[in-house]
C-alpha positions in Angstrom: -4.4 -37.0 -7.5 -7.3 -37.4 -4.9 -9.6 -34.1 -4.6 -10.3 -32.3 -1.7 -13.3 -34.0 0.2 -13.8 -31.2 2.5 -14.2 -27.8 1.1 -16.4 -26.1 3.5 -15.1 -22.9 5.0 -15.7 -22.1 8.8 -16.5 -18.4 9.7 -15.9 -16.9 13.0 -18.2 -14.7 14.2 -17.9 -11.9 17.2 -20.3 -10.0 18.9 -19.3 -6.3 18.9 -18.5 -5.8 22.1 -16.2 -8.9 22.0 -14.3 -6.9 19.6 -10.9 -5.0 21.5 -10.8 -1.7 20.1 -8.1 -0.7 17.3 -5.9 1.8 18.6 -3.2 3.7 16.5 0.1 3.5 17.1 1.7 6.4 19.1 3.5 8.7 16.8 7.3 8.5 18.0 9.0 11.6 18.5 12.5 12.3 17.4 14.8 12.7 20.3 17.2 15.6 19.9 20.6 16.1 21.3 20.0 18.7 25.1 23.4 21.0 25.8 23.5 22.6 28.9 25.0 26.3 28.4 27.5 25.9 31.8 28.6 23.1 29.9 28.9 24.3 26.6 30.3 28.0 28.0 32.7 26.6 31.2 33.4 29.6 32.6 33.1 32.3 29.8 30.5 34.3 28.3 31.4 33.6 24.8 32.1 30.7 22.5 32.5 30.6 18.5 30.7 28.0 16.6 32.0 27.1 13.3 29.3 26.0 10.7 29.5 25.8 6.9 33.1 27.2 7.2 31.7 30.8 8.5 32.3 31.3 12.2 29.3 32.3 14.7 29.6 34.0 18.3 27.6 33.1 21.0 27.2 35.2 23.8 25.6 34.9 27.1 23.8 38.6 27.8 23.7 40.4 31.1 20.1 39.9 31.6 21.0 35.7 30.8 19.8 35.6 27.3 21.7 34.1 24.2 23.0 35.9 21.1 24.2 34.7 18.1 26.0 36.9 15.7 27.6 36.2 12.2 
């Protein structure tokens, strides 16, 4: 086995302002599913949800607001 002739390490050097800046990764948000109420309601005021096998009402209010009732 021959040894290693050359063992010298080379360092490279930068001035600071040679250096890019580190930025951090943008957090990514988690995109979440957007239902429109005409299209969930088509026509009515009322729809029943079922969840967890209990059933939920909701109701489009007078004034335009949602309720949702056990």
């Amino acid at each position: 086995m021959t040894p290693l002739t050359n063992t010298r390490k080379t360092r490279l050097t930068l001035a600071s302002s040679q250096v890019p800046p580190v930025q951090a990764p943008k957090p990514r948000r988690a995109t979440k599913p957007e239902l429109k109420t005409d299209e969930l309601f088509v026509g009515t005021r009322e729809i029943h949800i079922l969840h967890n096998e209990d059933t939920y009402r909701l109701s489009i209010t007078k004034q335009g607001k949602l309720i949702l009732t056990k």
